[in-house]
C-alpha positions in Angstrom: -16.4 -16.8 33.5 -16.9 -15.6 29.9 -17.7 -12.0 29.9 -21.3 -11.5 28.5 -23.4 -8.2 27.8 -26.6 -7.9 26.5 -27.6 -4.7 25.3 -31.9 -3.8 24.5 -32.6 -1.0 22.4 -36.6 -0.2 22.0 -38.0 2.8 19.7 -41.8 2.9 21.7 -44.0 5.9 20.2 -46.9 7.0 23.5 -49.6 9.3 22.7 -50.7 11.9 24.9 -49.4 11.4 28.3 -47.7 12.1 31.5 -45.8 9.0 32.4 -43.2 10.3 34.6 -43.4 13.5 36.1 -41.0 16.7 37.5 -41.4 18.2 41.2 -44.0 20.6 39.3 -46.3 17.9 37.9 -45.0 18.0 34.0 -43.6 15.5 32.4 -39.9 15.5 32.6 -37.7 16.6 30.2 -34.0 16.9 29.5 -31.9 18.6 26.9 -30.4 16.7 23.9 -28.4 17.7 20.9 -29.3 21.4 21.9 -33.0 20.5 21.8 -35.8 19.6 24.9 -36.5 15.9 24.8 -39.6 13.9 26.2 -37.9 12.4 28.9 -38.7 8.9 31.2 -36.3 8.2 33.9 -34.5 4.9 34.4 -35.8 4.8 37.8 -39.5 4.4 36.5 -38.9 1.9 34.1 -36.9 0.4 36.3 -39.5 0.1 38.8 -42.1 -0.9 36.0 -40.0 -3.6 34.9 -40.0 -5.1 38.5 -43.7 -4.8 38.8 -44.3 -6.9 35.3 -42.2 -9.8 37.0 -45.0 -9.9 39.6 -48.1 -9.0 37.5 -47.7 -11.2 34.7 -45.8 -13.9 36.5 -43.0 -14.0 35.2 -41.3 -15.3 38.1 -42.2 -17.6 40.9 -42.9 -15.0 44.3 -39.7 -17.0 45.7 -37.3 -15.5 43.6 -38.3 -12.1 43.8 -37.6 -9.7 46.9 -39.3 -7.0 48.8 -37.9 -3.3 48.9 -39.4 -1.4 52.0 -38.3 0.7 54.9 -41.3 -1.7 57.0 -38.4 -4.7 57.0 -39.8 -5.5 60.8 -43.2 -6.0 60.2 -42.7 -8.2 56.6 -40.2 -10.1 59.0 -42.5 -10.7 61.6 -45.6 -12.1 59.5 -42.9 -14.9 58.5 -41.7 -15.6 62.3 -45.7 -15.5 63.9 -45.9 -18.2 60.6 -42.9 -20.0 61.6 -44.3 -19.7 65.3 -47.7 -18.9 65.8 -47.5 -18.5 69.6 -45.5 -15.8 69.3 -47.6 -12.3 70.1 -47.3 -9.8 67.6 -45.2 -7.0 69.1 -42.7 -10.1 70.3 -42.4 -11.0 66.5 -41.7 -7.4 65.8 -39.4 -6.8 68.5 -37.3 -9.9 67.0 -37.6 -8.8 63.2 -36.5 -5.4 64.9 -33.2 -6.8 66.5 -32.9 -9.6 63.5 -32.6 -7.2 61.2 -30.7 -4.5 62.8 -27.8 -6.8 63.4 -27.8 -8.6 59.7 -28.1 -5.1 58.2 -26.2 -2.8 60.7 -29.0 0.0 60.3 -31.0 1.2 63.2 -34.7 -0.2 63.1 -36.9 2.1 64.9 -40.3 3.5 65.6 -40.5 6.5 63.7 -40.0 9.7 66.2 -42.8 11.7 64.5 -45.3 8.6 65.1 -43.7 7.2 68.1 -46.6 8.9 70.9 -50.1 9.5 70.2 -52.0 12.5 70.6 -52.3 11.5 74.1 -48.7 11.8 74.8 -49.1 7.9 75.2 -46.5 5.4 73.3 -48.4 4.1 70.4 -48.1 0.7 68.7 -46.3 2.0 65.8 -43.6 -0.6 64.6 -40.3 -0.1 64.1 -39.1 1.2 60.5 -35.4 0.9 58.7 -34.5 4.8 57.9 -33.9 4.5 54.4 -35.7 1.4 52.1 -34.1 -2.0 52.8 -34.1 -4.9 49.8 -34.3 -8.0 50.6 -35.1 -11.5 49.0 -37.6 -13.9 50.2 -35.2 -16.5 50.8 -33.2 -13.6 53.2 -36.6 -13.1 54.8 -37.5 -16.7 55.1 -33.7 -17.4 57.1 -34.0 -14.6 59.3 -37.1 -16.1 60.4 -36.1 -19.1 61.2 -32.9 -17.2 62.8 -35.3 -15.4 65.4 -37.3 -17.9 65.6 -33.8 -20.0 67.3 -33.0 -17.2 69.4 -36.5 -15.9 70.4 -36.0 -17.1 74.6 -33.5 -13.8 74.8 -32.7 -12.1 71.2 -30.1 -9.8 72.1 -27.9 -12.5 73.8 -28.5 -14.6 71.4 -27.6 -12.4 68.8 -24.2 -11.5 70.9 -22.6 -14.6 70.1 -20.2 -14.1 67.3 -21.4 -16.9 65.4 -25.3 -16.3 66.0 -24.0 -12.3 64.5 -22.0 -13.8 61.9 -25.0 -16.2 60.4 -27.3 -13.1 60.6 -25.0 -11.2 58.3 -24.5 -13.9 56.0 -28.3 -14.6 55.6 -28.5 -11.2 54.5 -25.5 -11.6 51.9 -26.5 -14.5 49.9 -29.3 -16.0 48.0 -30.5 -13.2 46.4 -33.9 -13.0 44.4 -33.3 -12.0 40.7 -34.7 -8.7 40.8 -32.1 -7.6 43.7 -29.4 -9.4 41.3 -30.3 -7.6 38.4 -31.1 -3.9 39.7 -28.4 -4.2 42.9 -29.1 -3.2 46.4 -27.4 -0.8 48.5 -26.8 -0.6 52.4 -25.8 2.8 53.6 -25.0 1.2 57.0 -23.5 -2.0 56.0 -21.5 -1.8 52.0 -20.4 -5.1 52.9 -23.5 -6.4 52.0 -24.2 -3.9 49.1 -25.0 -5.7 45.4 -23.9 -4.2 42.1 -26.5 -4.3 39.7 -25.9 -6.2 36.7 -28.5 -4.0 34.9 -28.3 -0.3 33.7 -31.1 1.4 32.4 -30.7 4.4 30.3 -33.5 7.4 30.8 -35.4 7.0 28.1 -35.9 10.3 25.7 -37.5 11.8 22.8 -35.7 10.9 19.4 -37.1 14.5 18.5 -38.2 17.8 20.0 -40.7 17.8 22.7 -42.3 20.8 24.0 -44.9 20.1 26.7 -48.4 20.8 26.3 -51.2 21.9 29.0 -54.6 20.1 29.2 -57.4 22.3 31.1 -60.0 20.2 32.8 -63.3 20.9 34.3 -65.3 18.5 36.6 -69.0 18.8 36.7 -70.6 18.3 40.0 -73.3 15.7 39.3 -75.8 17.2 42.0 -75.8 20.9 40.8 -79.6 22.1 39.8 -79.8 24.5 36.6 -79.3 27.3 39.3 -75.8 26.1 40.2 -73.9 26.6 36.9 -70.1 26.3 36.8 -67.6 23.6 37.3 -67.3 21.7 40.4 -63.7 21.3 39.9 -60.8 22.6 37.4 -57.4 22.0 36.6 -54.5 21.7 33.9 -52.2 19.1 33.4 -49.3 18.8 31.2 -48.5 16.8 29.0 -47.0 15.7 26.0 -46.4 13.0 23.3 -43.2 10.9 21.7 -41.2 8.4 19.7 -38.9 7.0 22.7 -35.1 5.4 22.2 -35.5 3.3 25.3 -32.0 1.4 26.2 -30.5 -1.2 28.7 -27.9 -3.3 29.3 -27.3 -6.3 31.6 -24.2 -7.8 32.4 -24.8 -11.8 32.1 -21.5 -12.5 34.4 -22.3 -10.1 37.2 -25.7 -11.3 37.4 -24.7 -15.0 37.6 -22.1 -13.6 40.4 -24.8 -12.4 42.0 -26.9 -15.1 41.8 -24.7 -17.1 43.2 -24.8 -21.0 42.3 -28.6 -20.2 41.3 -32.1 -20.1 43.1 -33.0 -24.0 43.7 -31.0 -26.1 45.4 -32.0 -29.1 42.5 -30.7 -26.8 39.5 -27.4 -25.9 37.5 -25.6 -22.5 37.4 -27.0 -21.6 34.3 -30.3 -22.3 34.3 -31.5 -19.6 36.7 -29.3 -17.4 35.3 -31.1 -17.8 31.8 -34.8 -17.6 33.8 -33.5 -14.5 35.0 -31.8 -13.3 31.6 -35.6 -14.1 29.9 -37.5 -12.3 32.5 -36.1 -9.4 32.4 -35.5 -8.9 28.4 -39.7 -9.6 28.8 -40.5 -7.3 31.4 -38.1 -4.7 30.4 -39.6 -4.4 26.6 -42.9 -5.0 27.5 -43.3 -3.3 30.9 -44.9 0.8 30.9 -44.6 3.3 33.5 -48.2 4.1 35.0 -48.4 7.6 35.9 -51.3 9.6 34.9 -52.8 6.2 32.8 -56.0 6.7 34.0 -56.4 10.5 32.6 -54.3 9.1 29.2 -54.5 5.7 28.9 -51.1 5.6 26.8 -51.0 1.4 26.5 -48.4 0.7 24.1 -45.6 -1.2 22.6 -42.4 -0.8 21.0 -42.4 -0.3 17.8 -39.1 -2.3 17.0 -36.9 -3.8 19.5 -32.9 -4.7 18.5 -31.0 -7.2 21.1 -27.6 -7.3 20.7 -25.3 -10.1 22.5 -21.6 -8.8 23.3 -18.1 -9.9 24.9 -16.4 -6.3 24.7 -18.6 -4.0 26.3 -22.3 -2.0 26.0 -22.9 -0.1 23.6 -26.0 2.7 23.3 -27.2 3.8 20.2 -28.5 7.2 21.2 -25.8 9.1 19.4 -28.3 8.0 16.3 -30.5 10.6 17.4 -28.1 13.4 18.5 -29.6 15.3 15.4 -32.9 15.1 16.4 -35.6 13.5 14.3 -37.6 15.8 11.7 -41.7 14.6 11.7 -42.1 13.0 7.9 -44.5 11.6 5.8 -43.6 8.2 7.9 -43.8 10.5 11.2 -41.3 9.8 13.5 -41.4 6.0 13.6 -39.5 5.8 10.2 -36.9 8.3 10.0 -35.9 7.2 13.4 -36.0 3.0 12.1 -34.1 4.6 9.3 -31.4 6.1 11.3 -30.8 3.2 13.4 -30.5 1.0 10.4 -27.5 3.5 8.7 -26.1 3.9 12.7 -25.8 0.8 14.3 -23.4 -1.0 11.2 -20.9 2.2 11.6 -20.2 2.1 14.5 -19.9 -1.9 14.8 -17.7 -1.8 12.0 -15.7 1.3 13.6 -15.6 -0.3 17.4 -17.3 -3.6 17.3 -16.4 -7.5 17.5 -18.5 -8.7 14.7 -17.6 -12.8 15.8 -18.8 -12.8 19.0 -21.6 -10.7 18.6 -25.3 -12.0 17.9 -28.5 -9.7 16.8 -31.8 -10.1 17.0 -34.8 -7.7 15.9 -38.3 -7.7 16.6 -40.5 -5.2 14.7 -44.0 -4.2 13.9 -45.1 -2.5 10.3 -43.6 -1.1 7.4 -41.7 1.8 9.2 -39.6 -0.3 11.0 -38.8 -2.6 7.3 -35.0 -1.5 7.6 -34.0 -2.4 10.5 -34.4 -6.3 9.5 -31.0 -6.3 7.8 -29.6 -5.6 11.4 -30.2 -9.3 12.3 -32.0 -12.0 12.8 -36.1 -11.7 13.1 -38.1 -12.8 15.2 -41.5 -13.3 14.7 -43.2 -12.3 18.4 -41.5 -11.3 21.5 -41.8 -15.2 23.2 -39.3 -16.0 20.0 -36.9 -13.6 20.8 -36.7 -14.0 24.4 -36.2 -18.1 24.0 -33.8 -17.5 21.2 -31.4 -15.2 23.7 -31.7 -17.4 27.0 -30.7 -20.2 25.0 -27.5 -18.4 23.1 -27.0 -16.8 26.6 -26.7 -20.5 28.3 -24.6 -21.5 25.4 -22.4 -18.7 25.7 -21.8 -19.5 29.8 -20.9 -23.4 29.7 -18.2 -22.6 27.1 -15.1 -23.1 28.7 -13.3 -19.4 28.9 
């Protein structure tokens, strides 16, 4: 298969805010070209990114998966569906034994909640140690799997091919959002998934230092008598113009995929669904933390997708020199640097023939960065416009 990267670079200014915070409560932070950067980590974004395929539907339920360390108890809802005689604690005592044995990772009741106050065994269910992912379509044939063996589990589940099915349930099919962002198995690497994605942590293009916000609360049934706050506090926070990057790996994730999600499609087409949902979630999607105090809703200001057959390349060496605020604030210089970056190095390292750009931008500040490529006019444009080079790009012969 033709090797295919697709590489997302964002420049998103947020005002005020504390979108991903430290052990302490501030906003984290890292040190970049000898400066402190505003910093976002890949794991949030991540995480944000899966939650917009959900939220704004990007994706059918079906093709998405379920990361949790409760793997009995989202197993047993679908084996009391398949079988609704089945009592509760037998469902999760199957899920249990299910997924132990496709997974190879003890599922237990959790020591610290396994007796009451009593000294009686509660009804706690039985938890993975560490968070297990797993597609519906895994979920959805283990089911069925306990469901076959349900008269007497463990025997069942002794027969080498009964183990063998179990395993290999749990290894195929996956759901896009385990194809793209991987999965790993500390008990079972057989079964891991490299992720076809990897998400930069996204930092400041110029100095940050944090600031600190302190709050009072009134308490609404305090008389005249009763001055004073009810409550205070501070919070940290602080404000930046973002180079947010990514890059996904088009053949990894169609190895992952497998020969695709629906048994009535081609290779490529799910590949291309999955390609177009996550270039829209991933430029679209915010981390949530603190929105309610901040409410920091925004947008990138300019988004540059580049298509490549060598290998990814970040752009974040642009802002090793960190940006000086301007007439044009941050927005500008940094669209400017970009624009002067991004041909130097191509012509230096690049493979100008087999690489495709597109740019999506909003105002004036960003007007320089339209000679990188081709413009599209809203982010549905852009999207189409790479899932369709992207399927091109896979049914040519190698």
């Amino acid at each position: 298969m033709n090797r295919i990267f697709i590489d997302v670079h964002a420049l998103q200014t947020v005002p005020p805010s504390n979108i991903n915070r430290d052990d302490t409560g501030a906003p984290k932070s890292a040190v970049y070209g000898g400066v402190p950067r505003a910093r976002v980590s890949s794991q949030a974004w991540k995480r944000a990114t899966r939650e917009y395929f959900r939220d704004e539907h990007l994706l059918d339920p079906s093709e998405l998966g379920v990361r949790t360390k409760k793997v009995a108890e989202v197993l047993a809802e679908r084996i009391t569906g398949l079988d609704p005689a089945l009592a509760a604690d037998a469902a999760l005592n199957l899920a249990a034994e299910v997924m132990q044995t496709a997974t190879g990772s003890a599922i237990d009741v959790p020591k610290r909640n396994s007796k009451t106050d009593s000294g009686d065994t509660g009804d706690q269910a039985p938890r993975s140690k560490y968070l297990m992912f797993l597609s519906s379509r895994q979920l959805d044939g283990l089911a069925r799997l306990a469901v076959d063996g349900a008269a007497d589990i463990k025997t069942f589940l002794k027969d080498k091919d009964n183990k063998a099915k179990a395993k290999q349930i749990a290894d195929t099919r996956h759901s896009v959002d385990i194809a793209l962002f991987g999965r790993m198995v500390a008990d079972s690497a057989d079964i891991n998934v490299d992720a076809a994605v990897q998400v930069a942590h996204a930092i400041s293009v110029h100095r940050v230092d944090n600031e600190s916000d302190y709050y009072t609360a009134v308490d609404d049934q305090n008389t005249d008598a009763e001055p004073g706050a009810g409550m205070i506090g501070t919070v940290d926070f602080n404000s930046a113009t973002l180079y947010r990057y990514a890059a996904l790996g088009v053949h990894q994730l169609a190895a992952n995929l497998g020969q695709g999600l629906r048994d009535d499609e081609d290779r490529t087409t799910p590949v291309r669904r999955a390609v177009e949902a996550f270039l829209h979630g991933f430029v679209a999607s915010l981390p949530t933390g603190k929105i309610n105090t901040f409410g920091h809703h925004t947008l990138p200001d300019a988004v540059i997708v580049k298509l490549r057959t060598t290998r990814p390349v970040s752009f974040v060496a642009a802002f090793e020199e960190p940006v000086r605020h301007g007439q044009g604030g941050h927005v500008r210089e940094a669209s400017e640097r970009l624009a002067a970056y991004v041909p130097d190095i191509e012509r230096a390292y690049g493979a100008e023939e087999s690489t495709r750009t597109w740019v999506l931008r909003v105002g004036p500040a960003t007007q320089k960065l339209a000679a990188l490529g081709t413009e599209s006019d809203n982010l549905t444009a852009l999207v189409t416009a790479v899932g369709q080079t992207v399927t091109e790009r896979l049914e040519k012969p190698a």
